[in-house]
LUMMI-628789 format. One record per residue: x, y, z of N, C-alpha, C, O in turn; residue in one letter. Coordinates in steps of 0.001 Angstrom, whole numbers. Layout:
// LUMMI-628789
      n.x      n.y      n.z     ca.x     ca.y     ca.z      c.x      c.y      c.z      o.x      o.y      o.z  segu
        X        Y        Z        X        Y        Z        X        Y        Z        X        Y        Z     A
...
END
This chain:
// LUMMI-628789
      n.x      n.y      n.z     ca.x     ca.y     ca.z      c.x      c.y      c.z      o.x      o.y      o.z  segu
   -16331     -632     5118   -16451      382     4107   -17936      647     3895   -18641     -244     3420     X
   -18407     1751     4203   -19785     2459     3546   -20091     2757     2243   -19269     2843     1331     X
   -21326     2921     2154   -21934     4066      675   -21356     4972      857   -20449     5323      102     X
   -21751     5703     2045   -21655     6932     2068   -20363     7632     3544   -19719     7020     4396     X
   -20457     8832     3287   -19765     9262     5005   -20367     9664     6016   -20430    10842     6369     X
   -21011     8444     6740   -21530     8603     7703   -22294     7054     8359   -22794     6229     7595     X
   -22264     6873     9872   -22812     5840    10054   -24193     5586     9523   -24458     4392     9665     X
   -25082     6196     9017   -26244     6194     8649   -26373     5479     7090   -27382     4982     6588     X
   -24854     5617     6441   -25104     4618     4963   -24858     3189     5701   -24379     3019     6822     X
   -25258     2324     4887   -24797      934     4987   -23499      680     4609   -22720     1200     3809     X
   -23451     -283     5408   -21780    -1299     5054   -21873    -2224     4046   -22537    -3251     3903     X
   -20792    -1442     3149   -20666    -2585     1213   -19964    -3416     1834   -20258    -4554     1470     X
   -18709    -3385     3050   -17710    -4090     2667   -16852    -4343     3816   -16292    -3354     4289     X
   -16594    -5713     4470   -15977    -5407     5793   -14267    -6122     5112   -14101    -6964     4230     X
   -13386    -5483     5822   -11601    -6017     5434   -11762    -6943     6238   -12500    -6871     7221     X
   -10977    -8083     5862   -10821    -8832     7180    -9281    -9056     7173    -8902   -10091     7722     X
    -8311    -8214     6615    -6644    -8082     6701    -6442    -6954     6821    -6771    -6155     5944     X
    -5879    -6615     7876    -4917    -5829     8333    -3968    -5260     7831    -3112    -5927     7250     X
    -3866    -3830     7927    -2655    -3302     7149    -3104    -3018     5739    -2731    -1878     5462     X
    -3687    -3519     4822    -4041    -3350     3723    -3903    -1777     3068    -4575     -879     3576     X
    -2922    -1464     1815    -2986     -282     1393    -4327      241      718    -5055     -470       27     X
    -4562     1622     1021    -5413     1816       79    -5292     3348       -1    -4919     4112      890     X
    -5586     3564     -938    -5162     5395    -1893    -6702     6423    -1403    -7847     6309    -1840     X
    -6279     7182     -590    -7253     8246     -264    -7750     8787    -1173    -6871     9433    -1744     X
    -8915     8924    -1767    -9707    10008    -3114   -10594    10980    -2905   -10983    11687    -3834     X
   -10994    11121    -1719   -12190    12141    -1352   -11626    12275      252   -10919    11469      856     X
   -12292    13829      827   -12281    13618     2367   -14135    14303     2471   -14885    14633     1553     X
   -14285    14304     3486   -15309    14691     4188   -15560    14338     5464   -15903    13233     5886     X
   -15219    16134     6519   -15334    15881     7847   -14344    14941     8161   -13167    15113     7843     X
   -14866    13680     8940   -13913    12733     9412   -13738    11850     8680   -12870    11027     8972     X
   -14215    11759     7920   -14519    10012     6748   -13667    10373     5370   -13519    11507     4913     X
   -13176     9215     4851   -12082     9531     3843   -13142     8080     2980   -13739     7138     3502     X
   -13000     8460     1580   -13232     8069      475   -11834     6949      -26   -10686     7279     -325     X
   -12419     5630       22   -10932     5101     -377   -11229     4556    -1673   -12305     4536    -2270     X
    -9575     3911    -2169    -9675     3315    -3312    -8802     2091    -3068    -7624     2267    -2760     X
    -9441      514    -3219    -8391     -669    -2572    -7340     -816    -4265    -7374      -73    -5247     X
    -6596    -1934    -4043    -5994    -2335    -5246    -7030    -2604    -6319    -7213    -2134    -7442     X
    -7556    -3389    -5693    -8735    -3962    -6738    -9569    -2712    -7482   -10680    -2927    -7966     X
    -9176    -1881    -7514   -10407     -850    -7548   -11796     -476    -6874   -12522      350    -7427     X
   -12076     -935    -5971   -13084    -1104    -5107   -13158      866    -4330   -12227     1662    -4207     X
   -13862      945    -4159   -14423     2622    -3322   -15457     2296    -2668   -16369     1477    -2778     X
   -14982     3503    -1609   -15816     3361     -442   -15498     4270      716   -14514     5000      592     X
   -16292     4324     1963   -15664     5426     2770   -15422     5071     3731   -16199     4180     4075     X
   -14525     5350     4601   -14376     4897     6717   -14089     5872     7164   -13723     6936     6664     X
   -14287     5456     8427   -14178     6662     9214   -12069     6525     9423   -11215     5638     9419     X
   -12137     7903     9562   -10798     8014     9595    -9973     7610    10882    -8759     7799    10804     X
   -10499     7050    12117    -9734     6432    12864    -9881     4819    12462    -9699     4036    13395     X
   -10182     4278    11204    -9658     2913    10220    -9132     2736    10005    -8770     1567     9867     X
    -8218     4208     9616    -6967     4444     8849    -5994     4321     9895    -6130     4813    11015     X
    -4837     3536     9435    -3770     3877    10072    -2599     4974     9300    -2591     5004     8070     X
    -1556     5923    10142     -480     6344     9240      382     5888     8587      980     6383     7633     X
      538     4482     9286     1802     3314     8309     1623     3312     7394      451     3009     7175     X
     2547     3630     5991     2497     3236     4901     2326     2090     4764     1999     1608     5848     X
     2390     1014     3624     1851     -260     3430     1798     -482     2152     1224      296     1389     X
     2481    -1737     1699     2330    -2324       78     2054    -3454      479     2150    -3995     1581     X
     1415    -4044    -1289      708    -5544    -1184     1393    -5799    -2613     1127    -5085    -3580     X
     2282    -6854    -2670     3191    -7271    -3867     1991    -7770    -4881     1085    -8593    -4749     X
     2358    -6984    -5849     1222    -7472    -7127     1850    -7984    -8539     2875    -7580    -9090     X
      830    -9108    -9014     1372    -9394   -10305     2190   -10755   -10139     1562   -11784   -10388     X
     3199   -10844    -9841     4311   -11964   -10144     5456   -12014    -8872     5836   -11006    -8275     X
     5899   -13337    -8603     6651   -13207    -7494     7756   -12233    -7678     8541   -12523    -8581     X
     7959   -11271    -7097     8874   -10317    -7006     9913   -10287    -6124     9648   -10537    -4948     X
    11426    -9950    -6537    13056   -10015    -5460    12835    -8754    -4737    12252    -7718    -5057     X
    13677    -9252    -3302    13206    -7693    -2546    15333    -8285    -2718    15894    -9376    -2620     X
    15856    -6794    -3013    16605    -6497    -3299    17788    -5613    -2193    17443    -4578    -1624     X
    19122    -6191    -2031    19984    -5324     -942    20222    -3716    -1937    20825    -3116    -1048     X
    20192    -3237    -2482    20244    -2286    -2885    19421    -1810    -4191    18768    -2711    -4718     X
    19339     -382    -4871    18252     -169    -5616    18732     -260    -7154    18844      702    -7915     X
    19016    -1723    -7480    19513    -2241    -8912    18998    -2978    -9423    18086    -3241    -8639     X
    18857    -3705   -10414    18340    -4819   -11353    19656    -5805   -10945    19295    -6979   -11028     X
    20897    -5703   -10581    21554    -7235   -10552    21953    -7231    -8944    22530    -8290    -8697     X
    21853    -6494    -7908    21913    -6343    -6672    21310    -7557    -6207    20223    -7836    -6713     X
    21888    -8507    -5162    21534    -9684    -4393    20320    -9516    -3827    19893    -8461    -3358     X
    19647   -10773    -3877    18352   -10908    -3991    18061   -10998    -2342    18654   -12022    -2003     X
    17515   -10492    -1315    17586   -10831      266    16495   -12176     -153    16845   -13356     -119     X
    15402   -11790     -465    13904   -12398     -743    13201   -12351    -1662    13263   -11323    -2336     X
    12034   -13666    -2171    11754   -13562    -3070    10119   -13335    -2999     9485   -14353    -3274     X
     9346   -12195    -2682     8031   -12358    -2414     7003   -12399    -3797     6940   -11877    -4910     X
     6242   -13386    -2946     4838   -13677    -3874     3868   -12724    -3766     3761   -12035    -2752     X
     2910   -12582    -5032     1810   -11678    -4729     1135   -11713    -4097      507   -12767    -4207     X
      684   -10917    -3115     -623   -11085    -2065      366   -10894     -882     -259   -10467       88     X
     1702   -11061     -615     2584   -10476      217     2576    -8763      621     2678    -7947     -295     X
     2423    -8229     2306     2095    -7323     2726     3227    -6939     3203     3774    -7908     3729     X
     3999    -5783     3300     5028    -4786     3839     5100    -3622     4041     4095    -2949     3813     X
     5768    -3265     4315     6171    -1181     4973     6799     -829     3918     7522    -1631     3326     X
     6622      477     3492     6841     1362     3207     8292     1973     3929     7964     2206     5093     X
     9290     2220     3808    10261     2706     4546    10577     4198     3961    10772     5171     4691     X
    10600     4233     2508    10910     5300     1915    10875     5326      180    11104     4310     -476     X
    10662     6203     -228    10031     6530    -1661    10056     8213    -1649     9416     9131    -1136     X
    11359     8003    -2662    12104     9135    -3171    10870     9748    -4527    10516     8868    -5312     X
    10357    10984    -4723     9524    11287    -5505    10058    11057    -6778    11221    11440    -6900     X
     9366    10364    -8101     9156    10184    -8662    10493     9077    -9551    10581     8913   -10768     X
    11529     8373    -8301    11678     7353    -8124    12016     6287    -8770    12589     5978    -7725     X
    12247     5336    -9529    11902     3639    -9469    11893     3043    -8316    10931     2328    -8036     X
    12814     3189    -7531    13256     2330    -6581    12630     2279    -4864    13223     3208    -4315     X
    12001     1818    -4154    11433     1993    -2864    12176     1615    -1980    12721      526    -2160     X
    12416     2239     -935    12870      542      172    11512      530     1443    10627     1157     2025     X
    12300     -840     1240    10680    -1368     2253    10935    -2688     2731    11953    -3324     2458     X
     9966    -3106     3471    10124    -3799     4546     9663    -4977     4876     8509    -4690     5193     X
     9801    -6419     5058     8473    -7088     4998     9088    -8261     6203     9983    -9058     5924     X
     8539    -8199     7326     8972    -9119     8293    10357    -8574     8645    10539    -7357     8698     X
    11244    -9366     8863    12541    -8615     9365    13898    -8515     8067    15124    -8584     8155     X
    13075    -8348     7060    13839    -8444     5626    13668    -6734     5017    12629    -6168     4678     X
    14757    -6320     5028    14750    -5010     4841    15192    -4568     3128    16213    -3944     3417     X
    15149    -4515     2255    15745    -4106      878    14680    -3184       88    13799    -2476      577     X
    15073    -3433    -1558    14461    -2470    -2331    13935    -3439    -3563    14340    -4529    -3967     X
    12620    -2380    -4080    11840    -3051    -4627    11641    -1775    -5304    11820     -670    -4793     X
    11112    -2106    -6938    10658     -907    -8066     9497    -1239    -7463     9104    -2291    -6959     X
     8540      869    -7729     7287      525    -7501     6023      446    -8303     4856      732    -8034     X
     6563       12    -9279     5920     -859   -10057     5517    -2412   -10191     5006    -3092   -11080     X
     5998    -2655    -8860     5819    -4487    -8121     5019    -4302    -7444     4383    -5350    -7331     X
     4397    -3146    -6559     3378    -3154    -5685     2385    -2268    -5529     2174    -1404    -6380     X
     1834    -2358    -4683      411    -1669    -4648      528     -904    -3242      650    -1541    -2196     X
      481      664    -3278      565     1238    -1944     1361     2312    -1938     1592     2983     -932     X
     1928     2573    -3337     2682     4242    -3604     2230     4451    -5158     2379     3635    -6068     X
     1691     5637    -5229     2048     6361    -6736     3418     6530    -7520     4512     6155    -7098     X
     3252     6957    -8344     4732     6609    -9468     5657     8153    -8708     6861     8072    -8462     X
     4950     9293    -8464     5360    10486    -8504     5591    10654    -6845     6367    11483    -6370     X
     4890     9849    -6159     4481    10075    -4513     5923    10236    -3964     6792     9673    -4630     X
     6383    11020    -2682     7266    10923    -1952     7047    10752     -793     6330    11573     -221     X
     7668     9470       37     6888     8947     1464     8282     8899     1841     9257     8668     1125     X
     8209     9228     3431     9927     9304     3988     9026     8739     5274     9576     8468     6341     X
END
């Protein structure tokens, strides 16, 4: 991650995990302006980015769920700092489904970090 957009700013910040979500806030040319969970900003060049969606379970160990309910069987129980896909996120929503290793269910997205409340990702 740079100051600025362009190789000519310095590097604030290198990832060293993979996949990591982060919320686009600016473009310019090729370089996109990001924003991590943490609140952190900064810019990369846009072949950094991948198109995979991507969440990072935040807050409290959270149930990844066989269907999109509060008493629906629990598949898994992920901890925070846990990374997954995005599968789908109906606009403006509670419910996501998504993905994490070969465990497929649903999760509110208000457990993670990597969709807006209003966003629609198919």
């Amino acid at each position: 991650m740079r100051a600025g957009p362009g190789t000519r700013y310095p590097i604030e910040w290198t990832y060293q995990r993979r996949d990591l979500p982060v919320e686009i806030v600016r473009e310019y040319e090729l370089w996109r302006r990001i924003r991590d969970m943490d609140g952190t900003e900064g810019w990369v060049h846009q072949s950094n980015l991948a198109g995979r969606r991507t969440f990072v379970v935040t807050g409290e160990e959270r149930a990844l769920r066989r269907r999109p309910e509060d008493a629906a069987h629990v598949i898994a129980r992920l901890k925070p700092g846990v990374l997954g896909r995005i599968r789908l996120c109906e606009g403006g929503q509670v419910w996501c489904e998504v993905q994490v290793g070969e465990h497929r269910g649903w999760m509110k997205r208000s457990e993670f970090f990597g969709a807006k409340p209003e966003e629609e990702i198919k």
